[in-house]
N, C-alpha and C positions, 0 to 999 in steps of 0.2 A: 686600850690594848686590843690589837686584833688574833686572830690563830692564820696559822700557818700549818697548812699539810704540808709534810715532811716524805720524802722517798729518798733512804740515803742521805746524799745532801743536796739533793733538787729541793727547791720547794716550790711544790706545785698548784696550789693555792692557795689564795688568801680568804677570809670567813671573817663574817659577825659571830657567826655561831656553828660547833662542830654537826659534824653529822655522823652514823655508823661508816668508818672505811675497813679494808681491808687489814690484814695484820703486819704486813709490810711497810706500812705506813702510819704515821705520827700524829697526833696535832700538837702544835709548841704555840705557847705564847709567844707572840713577838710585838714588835714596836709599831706606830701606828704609819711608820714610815716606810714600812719593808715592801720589799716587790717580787714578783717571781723572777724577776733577775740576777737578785742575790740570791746567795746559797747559805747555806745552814752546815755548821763546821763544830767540832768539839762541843758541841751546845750552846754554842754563839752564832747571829745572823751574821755573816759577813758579806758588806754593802759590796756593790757591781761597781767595779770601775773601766770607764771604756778605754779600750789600749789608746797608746796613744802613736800616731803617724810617726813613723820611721823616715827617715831620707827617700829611702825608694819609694814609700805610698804618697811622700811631697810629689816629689819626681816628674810620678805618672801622673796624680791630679795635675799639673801645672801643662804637663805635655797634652793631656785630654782639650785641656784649652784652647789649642792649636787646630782652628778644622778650619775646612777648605774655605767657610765665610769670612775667617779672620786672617786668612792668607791674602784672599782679596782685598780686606781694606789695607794689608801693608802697604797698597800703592799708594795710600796716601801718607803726608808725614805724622799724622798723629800715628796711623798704624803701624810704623815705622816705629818709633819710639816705643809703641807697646809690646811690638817684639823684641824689642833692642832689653825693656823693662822683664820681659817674662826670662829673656833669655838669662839673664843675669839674676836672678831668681835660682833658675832650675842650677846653674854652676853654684853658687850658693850652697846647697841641696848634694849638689854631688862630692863637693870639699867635704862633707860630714863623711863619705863612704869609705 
């Protein structure tokens, strides 16, 4: 088991071993998986989960794609096809909206 300082429900370090803090602040035991990521809730660690890409943050990743060096290989036909590929992609993407 490791410790977890506690602010709230930040937790803002992780420890082998406590040390004197502040009074605003905790040490909990937690599991040896925790990270300053998760948060600390009811008196449970509750794990980080990363959001996850919406249509619009597809969208723009895919449109980011598109720079002036990949506009110039459209002249050829593979590059042709990989916009033909990306375009039909980002419609994809925008049907979700």
């Amino acid at each position: 088991m490791k410790l977890a300082l506690i602010q709230g429900t930040r937790i803002c370090e992780i420890a082998d071993a406590s040390f004197p803090v502040h009074a605003d602040l905790q040490w909990v035991d937690v599991a040896d998986d925790t990270t300053t990521q998760d948060t600390y809730q009811n008196g449970a660690v509750v794990k980080y989960a990363a959001p996850v890409p919406g249509p619009l943050d597809v969208i723009r990743d895919l449109e980011a794609q598109i720079t002036p060096r990949r506009i110039r290989e459209m002249a050829t036909p593979e590059g042709q096809q990989w916009m033909l590929d990306l375009e039909a992609q980002i419609a994809v993407e925008r049907a979700k909206l």
